[in-house]
N, C-alpha and C positions, 0 to 999 in steps of 0.2 A: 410491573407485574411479576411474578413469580411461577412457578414451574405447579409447587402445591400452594395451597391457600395456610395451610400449617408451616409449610419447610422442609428442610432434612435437619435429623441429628447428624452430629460428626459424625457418631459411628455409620450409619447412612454414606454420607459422604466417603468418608474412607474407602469402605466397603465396593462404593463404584469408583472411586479415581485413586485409591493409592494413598501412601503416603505413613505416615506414623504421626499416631494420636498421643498422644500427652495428656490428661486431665479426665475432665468427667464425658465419656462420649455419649449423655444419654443429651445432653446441651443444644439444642434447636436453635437454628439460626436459619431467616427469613428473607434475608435480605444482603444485600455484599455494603463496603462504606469505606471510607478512608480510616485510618487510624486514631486521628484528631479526634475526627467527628461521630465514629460512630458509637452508638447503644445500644441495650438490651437486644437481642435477637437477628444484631448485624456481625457480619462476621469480615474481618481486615487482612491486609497482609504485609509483613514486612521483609523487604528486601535491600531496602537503602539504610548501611549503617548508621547514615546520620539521623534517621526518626528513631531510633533504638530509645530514646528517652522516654518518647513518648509511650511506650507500653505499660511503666509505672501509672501514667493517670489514665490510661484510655478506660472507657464506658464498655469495650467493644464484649461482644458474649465469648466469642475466641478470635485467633490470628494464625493466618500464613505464617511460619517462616523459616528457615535453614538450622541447619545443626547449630552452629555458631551463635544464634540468636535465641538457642530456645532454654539454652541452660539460666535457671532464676526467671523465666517468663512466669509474671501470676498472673496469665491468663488460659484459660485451656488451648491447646493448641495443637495444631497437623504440622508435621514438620515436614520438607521437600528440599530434594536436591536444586527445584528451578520454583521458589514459591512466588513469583510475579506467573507465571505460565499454568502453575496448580490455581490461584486466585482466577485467571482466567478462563479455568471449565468449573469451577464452584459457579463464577459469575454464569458461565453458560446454564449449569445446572437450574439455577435461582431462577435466571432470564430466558428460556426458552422464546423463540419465535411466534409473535401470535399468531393463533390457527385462523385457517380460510374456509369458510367453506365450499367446495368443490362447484363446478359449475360454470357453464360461461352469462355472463350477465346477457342479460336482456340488451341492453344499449351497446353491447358489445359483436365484434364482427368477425368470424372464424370463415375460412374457406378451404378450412383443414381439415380433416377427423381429428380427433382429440383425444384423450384417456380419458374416462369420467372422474377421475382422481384429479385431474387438473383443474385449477380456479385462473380466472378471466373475470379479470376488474369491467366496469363502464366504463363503456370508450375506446377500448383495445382493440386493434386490427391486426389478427395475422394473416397473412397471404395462402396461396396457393405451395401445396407440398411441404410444406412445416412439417418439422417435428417434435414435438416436447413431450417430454419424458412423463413420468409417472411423480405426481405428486407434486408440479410445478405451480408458482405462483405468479401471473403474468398481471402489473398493476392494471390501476388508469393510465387511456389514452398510452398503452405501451404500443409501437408498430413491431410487427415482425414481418420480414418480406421476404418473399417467396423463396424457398428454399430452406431456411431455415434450419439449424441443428440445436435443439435445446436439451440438454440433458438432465434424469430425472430429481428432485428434490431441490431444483434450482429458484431463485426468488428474484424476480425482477420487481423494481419498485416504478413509481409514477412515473411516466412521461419517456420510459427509456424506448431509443431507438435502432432497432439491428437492420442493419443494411442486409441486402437480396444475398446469400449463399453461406455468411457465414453461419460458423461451428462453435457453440458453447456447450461445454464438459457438462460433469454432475455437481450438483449441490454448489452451483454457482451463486453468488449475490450483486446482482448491480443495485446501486441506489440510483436514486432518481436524475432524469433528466442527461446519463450517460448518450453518448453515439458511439455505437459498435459497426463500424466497416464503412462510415464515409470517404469518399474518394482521398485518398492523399494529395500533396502536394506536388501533383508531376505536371512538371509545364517546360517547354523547349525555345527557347528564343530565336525569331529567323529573323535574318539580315537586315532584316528595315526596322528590328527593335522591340515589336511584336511578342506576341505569345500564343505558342499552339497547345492546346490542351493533351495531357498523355494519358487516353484512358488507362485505369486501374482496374484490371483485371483478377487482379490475386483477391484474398478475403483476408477476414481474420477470423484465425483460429485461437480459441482458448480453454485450456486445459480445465481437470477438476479440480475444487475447492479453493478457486478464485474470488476475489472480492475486487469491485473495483466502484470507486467511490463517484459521490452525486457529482457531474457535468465534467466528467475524464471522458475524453473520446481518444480514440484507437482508430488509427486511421488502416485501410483495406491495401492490401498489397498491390505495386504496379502491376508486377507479373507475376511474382513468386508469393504466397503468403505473409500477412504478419502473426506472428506466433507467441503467445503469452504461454505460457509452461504453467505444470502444475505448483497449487499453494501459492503461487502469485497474490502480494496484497499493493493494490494501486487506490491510492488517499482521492482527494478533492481536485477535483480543475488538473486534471492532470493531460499531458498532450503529449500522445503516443503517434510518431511519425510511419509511413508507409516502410513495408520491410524489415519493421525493427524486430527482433526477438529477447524476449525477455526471458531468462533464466528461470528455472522449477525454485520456490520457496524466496523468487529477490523481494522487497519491499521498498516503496515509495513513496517520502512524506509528498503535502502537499505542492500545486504548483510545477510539479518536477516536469521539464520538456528534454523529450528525447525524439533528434530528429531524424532522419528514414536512413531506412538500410544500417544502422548500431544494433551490435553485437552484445546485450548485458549478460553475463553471466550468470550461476546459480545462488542463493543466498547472500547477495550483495544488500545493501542497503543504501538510498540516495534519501539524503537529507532536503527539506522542503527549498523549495526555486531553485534547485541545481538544475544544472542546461550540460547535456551529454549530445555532441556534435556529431554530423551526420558519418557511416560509412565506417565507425569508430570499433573496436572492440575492447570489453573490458571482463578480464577474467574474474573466476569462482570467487565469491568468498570476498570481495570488495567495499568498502563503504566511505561511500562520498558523503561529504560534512554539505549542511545548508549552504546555499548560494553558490557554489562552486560551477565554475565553467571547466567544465572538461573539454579539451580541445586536441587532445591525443589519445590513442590507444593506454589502455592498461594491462600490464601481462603479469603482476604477482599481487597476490591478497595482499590487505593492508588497509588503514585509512588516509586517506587523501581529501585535501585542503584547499582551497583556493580564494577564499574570502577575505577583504581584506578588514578587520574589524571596525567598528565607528569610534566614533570622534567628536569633538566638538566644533562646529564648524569653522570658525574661524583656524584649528589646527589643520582641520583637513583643505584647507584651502590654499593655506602654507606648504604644506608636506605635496599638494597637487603642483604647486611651484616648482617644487622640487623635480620633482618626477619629469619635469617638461625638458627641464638640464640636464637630464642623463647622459645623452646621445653626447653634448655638449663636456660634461666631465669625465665621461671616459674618454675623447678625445684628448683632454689634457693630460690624463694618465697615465695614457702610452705615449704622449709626448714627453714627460718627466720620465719613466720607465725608460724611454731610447735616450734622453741626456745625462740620466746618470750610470745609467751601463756604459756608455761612451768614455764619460769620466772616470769609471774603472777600470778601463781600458788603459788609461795614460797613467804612464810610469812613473 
């Protein structure tokens, strides 16, 4: 769908987001596209040197892209200091959010006052003393439980569930099938082996203009809150432990589990199935590579690594061999290291 049913001309675009025009800005584009692929009335962006060829044969009606790329473009173009992040409010521009309209359904189940500005899918239940803001969108069969903080212009989608007391910012998005504030992992083991349950008392708290993607759950603080900060973006399947705080603007591909009481810092970035251990802290400005176990604290920006690449199996089964000998060859190491320091020794 699109924002108008015409578009915007560049100049249009410019005009709200910035930037520097190159070519004809009277040129209507309807639609966003890759560079490859797109035609008439779609509009591209280039930021990766290596498709620069591509702008000789594209279709596209104009292009994203940096100073460095825009000298001989024959294509009309906006130039940007950051044109993957400019492509991404043109795409906003284009793709606005579909409208709702206001209202709580019929099949649907409030035990709260409401704003009349806010829409309530079939099937929704919010509790007692809710709050949500102005302009909010709560799906199908969304729960909110008693207590509740939702703040205005936020979008929940099908199936998501917020547990009794927590706090979500403005202009939040969960997609579907999310858990916000079920119990953490707290359990105590007594002498015969057993396990005692440790109620979680804390919530979670999360800031504005958060995203947190379909069936990511955020587990509720034991005692103290867990706290997702502002501009937070959390991907698919993602597993947010009790206690944890996440940094204002970090991001998280899929998969990523971070278990309770870690420390992440601000505009970090974790790569999809990275595991960041419990109790950890990892400073400002961090970015963990895919699959990475982090198993200690980090205290200076930088990227960091821990995966061990693939192989062919029959290598990696060799080189596992390997690995088992370690223990084994360093013992002989420092046994040759102490006989021929010895033999230096003698005159």
């Amino acid at each position: 769908m699109t924002g108008r049913a015409d578009g915007y001309t560049l100049d249009e675009i410019v005009s709200r987001l910035g930037g520097r025009l190159t070519g004809e800005g009277c040129t209507r584009v309807v639609r966003v596209a890759t560079l490859e692929h797109a035609g008439p009335g779609e509009i591209a962006f280039l930021a990766n040197p290596r498709y620069r060829r591509q702008l000789a044969s594209s279709r596209a009606a104009a292009v994203v892209l940096s100073t460095d790329h825009a000298t001989g473009c024959p294509l009309p173009c906006i130039v940007s200091d950051n044109p993957y992040a400019y492509y991404a409010r043109v795409a906003q521009l284009l793709n606005p959010p579909p409208q709702t309209p206001a209202g709580i359904h019929p099949a649907a189940v409030s035990e709260s006052q409401l704003d009349p500005s806010v829409s309530v899918a079939a099937g929704a239940i919010i509790g007692k003393d809710v709050s949500v803001g102005e302009h909010c969108v709560i799906g199908p069969a969304c729960i909110l439980g008693d207590g509740v903080r939702l703040g205005a212009h936020s979008r929940l989608y099908g199936n998501v569930t917020v547990y009794a007391g927590c706090a979500i910012g403005r202009r939040v998005i969960i997609h579907a099938g999310a858990v916000i504030g079920a119990d953490g992992f707290g359990i105590a083991r007594e002498l015969d082996g057993s396990w005692t349950k440790i109620p979680q008392v804390g919530r979670v708290v999360i800031g504005d203009d958060v995203e947190i993607g379909a069936n990511t759950t955020i587990d509720r603080g034991a005692i103290d809150d867990t706290v997702i900060e502002d501009g937070v973006k959390l991907d698919n399947q993602i597993q947010i432990g009790h206690n944890v705080r996440v940094g204002a603007h970090t991001a998280m591909a899929g998969c990523v589990g971070v278990a309770g009481s870690a420390r992440i810092g601000r505009r970090c970035t974790v790569g999809g199935g990275a595991i960041i251990l419990g109790h950890l802290s990892i400073a400002d400005d961090v970015n963990i590579s895919a699959a990475t176990l982090v198993t200690k604290s980090i205290d200076k920006a930088g990227t960091y690594s821990g995966a061990m690449p693939f192989e062919p199996h029959r290598d990696w089964l060799r080189n596992a061999a390997h690995l088992r000998q370690l223990d084994a060859m360093a013992e002989r190491i420092r046994a040759m290291e102490s006989r021929i320091a010895q033999l230096e020794k003698k005159p």
